[in-house]
Structures are given as C-alpha cells and as structure tokens.
N, C-alpha and C positions, 0 to 999 in steps of 0.2 A: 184046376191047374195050379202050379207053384209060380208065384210072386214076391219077386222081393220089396216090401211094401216100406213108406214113409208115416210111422205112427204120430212123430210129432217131430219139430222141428227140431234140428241139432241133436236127435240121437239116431243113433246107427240104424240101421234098416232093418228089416226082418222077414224072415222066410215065411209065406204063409200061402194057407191052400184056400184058394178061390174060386165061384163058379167059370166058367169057359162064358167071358162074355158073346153077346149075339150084336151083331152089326146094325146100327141104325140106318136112316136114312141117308143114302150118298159116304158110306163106311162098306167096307170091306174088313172081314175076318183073317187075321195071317197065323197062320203056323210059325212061331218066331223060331229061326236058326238060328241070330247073333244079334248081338245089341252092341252099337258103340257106345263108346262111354266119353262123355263131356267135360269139358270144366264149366260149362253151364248146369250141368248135371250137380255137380256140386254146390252153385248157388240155389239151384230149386230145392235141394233138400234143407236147405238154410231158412228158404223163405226169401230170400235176396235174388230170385233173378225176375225180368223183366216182366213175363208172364207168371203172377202166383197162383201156385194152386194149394187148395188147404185141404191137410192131412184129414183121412189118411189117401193117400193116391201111390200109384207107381211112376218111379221117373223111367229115363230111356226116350232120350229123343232121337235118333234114329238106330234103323234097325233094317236086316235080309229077312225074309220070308215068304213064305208060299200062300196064295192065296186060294183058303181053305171055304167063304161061304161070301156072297154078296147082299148090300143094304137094300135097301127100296131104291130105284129109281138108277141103279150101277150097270152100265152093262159091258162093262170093263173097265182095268183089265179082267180076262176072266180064268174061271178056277184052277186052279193048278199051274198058275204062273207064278214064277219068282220074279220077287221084285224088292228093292227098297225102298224107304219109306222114310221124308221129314213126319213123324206125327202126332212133336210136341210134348208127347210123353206115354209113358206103357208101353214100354220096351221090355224091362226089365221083368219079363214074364213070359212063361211057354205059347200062349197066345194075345193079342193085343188088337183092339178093333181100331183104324185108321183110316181118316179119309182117302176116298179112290182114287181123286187127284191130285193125289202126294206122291203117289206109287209111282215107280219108273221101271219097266222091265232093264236086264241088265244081262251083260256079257256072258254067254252058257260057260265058259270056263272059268269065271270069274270066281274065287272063292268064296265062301259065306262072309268071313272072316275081313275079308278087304271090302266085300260088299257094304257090309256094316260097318265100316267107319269112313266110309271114300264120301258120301253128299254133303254133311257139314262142314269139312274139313276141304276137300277141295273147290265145294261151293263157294266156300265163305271167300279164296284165294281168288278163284277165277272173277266172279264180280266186282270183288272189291279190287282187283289190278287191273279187268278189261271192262267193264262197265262204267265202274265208278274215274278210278283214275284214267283212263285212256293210257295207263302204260307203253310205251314206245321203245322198238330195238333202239339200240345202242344208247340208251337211257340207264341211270342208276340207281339200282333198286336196294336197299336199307331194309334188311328183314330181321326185325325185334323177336325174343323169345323164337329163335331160328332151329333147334331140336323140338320144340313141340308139335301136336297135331298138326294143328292150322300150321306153323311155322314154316316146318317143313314143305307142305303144300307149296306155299309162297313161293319156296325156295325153287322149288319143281319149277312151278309156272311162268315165274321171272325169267328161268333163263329158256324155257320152250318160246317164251316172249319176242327173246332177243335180248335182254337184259342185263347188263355187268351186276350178278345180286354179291352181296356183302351182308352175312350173315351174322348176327349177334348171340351169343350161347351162354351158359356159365357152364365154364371150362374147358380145356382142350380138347376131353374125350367129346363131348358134344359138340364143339365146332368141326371137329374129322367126320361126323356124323351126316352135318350141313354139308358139308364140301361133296361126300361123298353123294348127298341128293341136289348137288350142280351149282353150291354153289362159290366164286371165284373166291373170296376172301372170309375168313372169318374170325373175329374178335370176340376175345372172353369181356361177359358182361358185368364184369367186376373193374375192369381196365377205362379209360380216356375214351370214350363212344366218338365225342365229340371231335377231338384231335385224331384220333384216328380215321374217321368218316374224311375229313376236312383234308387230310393229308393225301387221299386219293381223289380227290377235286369235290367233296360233296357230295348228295342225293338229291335226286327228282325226285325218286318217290318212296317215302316211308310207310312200310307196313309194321302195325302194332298192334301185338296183343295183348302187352304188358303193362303200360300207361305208367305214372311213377317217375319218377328222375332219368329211366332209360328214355323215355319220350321227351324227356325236358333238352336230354345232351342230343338228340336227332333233331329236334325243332334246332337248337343253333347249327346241326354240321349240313344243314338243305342248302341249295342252292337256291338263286333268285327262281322265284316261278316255280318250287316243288309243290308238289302234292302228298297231303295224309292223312293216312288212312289210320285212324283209331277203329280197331274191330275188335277189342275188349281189356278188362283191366284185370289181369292175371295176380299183375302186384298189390290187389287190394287199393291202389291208389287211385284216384279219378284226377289226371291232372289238369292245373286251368293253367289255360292258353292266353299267355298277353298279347294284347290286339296287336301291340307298336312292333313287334315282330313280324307279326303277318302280314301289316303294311308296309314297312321297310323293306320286307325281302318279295312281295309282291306272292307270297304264301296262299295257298288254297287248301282246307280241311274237310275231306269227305267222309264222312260221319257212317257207317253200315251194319245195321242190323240183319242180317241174312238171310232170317227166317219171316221178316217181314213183308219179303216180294213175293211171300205163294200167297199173299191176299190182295198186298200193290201192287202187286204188276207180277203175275206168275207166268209170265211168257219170258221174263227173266231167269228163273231159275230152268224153266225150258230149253230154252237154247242154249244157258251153263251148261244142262248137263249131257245136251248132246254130243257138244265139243268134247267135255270130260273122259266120258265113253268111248270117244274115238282114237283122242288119246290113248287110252287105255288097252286099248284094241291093237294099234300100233305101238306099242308095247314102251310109246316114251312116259308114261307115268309108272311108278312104281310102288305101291303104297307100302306105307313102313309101319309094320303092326309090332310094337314094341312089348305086348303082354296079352296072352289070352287067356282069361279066368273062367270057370263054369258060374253060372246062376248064383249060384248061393253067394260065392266070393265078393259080391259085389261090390260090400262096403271096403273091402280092400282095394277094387280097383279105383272107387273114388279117391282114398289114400293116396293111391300113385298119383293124382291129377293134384291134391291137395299140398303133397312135399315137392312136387315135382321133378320125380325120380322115374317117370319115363318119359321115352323120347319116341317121336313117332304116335299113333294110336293104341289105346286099351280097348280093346273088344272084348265082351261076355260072350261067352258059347252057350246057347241053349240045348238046341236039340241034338 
C-alpha cells in the first residue's frame, strides 16, 4: 500500500510503499477513503504534540473508511461498514489498522470527504461548549481563530446552542466566512479584541484555539462568572493566566483535550457524536471542506494548516 511516511522529524514526508498491515487484537482493517488533516497533525510531525511517536510512523488522525478485515476478539462493527475513526494516527495511507471502538458508522449520504474531517473538529466544539462549559441560550459566546476547522465548528454549535457567537478571524474575507457559518458579529484579529468584545457587553464563554495575546485580550473582555475554554495554541504561544483575574471577575478555565475521553470517559465522545449526526442529518450542520488534496500532497496540506491559508477543513482523498 502507499503511505505518506514521517522519516525524521521536521522534514517533509514521503511517499512510500508498505505492507497492507493486519489488525491486532480489538483493531479492525479499513480501506481508507479520506483522511482529515490537523493542526495537531502538524505538531506530531515536529515531535511536539501531546502523544509522541517516533519516526518513522504515518500521521492522520482521523479518517472515513470501510471496514475491510476484523482483530481477535471484534465483533463489530462488521465488514463492509463505513465508518469514521479517532485513531491517533495512520491515516495518511490506503489502508490503516484502528481500534474497533473508535469507529462510528455514519450518515449513508454523508460524503467521504466531510466524513473525514467532521469527529475532531466538531467533537472538539460540542464537548468543549456542552460538556465542559455548560454553554447556555442567550449566553455569549467568543469564538478565537473563528475561520478555522475547530473554529468554525464552534461557530456552528454556538449559535445551534442558542448563543449570540462573536467570531474572531484575520481579515474581512474570513470573518464573511464565520458570519456566513452563524455567526452574529465578527472582528478582524488584528484590531482592539478587547474593546470590541466589551462594547457588546462582554463574554460567558471563550472558545480558543489560538492561545497568545488573542486569549490575553478575551480573558479581560469576559464577564463576571465566564468560562474558557483553551482547546489549543495555534499561535505557537502557551499563555499564562494571572490568578488575580480570575479571582476578581470570579473566572472559571476548562482546560480539553478531546481525544482524551475515548480512554476517560468514552461515553463522552458517544453521546458527542450521536447529537452530531443528528444534526447533521437535519441538515443544520454544514461542514466547510476548504481543500481537498490526493495522498501524495500531503505535506502541502499540512502547509495550509502551518500559514494558515485555509479556512474550514483539509481533507486528503485516498481511494
């Protein structure tokens, strides 16, 4: 099978032909259609993301596919079901072995293409706004880095929520983008965060992708009693948070890792992604695939994630 493989850290990937792995224990074999593509994606080929894996490996942490062979002890789902998959990494390849309880069968009209890139991106939104924060109608919602994957998601789910969201972009063209995925106002991230959040009464709840000085101007424009939500540092920057803030304005920071509830608590990412689907079904989500590259391309698609010149999802086409 062709794999686009990581030989060593910080250089470009590379095409190569591999055996068709065979499924372990509690693994299932997929026929990969599409791989999304991450900005975590981007730190694991670095060596910098949370989970390391050392070279050489394939990234690709989620992905559509058809389930082609079953592991010891699997007895679904079974062969010939499509389904998506969190599974860490080994995407980015014609076939990819993944645990069975990662797999979600999924919408028969559902394209490949939106299939692969819809679990992280509006997992990461719906837990961290209904789980974590307990988001609430007529609540206001602050969404950082608001054209990207995740962003966007937010943007969606905020106002499915009930929520006045207030979207953060760089530039015009990317705030029409946000607007256009629901949501009420949107500011270029180059501009007064601060002042202009404050000037529409504040935020409950901060969504962040980006960390850096955008999070420093939302931690002052919150209201008494908001909630934030850091779900990753896009900007390179990990910011630290002064207590005497969070005391003063009586501040709560929910901290979410996303991919960590399919081992703490995977009935979380279950009922995520029930809702998700149903949404979806009902046709009020809309996923925004911003770039679709074949296999080989891949280290271009990480590019896009790396200048941050797409908006919405990159997905790889496989089969």
């Amino acid at each position: 099978m062709r794999a686009m493989q990581v030989k060593a850290f910080d250089t470009p990937l590379e095409l190569v032909d591999l055996p068709r792995p065979m499924p372990g224990p509690g693994e299932v074999l997929l026929r990969v259609h599409a791989c999304g593509v991450n900005f975590a994606d981007t730190l694991l080929v670095q060596g910098r993301y949370q989970e390391r894996l050392e070279p050489p490996f394939t990234p690709g942490l989620e992905l559509c596919g058809t389930i082609e062979a079953l592991g010891e002890g699997v007895t679904g789902p079974v062969t010939g079901t499509r389904v998506a998959c969190y599974g860490g990494a080994g995407g980015f390849a014609e076939y990819a072995t993944v645990p069975a309880n990662r797999c979600v069968e999924v919408p028969e009209g559902m394209p490949d293409t939106e299939v692969a890139g819809f679990l992280i991106a509006y997992g990461t939104s719906h837990v961290a706004l209904d789980y974590r924060a307990r988001l609430q109608p007529g609540e206001t919602l602050l969404v950082l880095g608001a054209s990207g994957g995740v962003g966007l998601t937010a943007v969606e789910i905020g106002r499915l929520m009930g929520a006045t969201v207030i979207a953060v972009a760089r530039g015009a063209a990317k705030g029409r983008i946000a607007i256009d995925a629901g949501a009420h106002h949107a500011f270029d991230s180059e501009g007064d965060i601060r002042a202009e959040v404050k000037a529409l009464g504040g935020a409950d709840v901060v969504y962040d992708p980006v960390g850096g000085e955008q999070f420093e101007a939302a931690l002052r424009a919150c209201k008494p009693e908001a909630r934030l939500l850091p779900v990753g540092f896009a900007s390179g920057t990990v910011p630290q948070i002064p207590a005497n803030i969070l005391l003063v304005k009586n501040l709560t920071v929910h901290g979410l890792y996303w991919g960590a509830y399919a081992t703490l608590r995977p009935s979380v990412l279950t009922e995520s992604f029930r809702q998700l689907f149903t949404w979806y079904e009902e046709g009020r989500l809309r996923p925004h695939i911003s770039n679709v590259l074949p296999l080989e391309r891949a280290e271009e698609a990480l590019e896009l994630l790396r200048s941050r010149k797409a908006t919405g999802k990159v997905v790889l086409s496989v089969a």
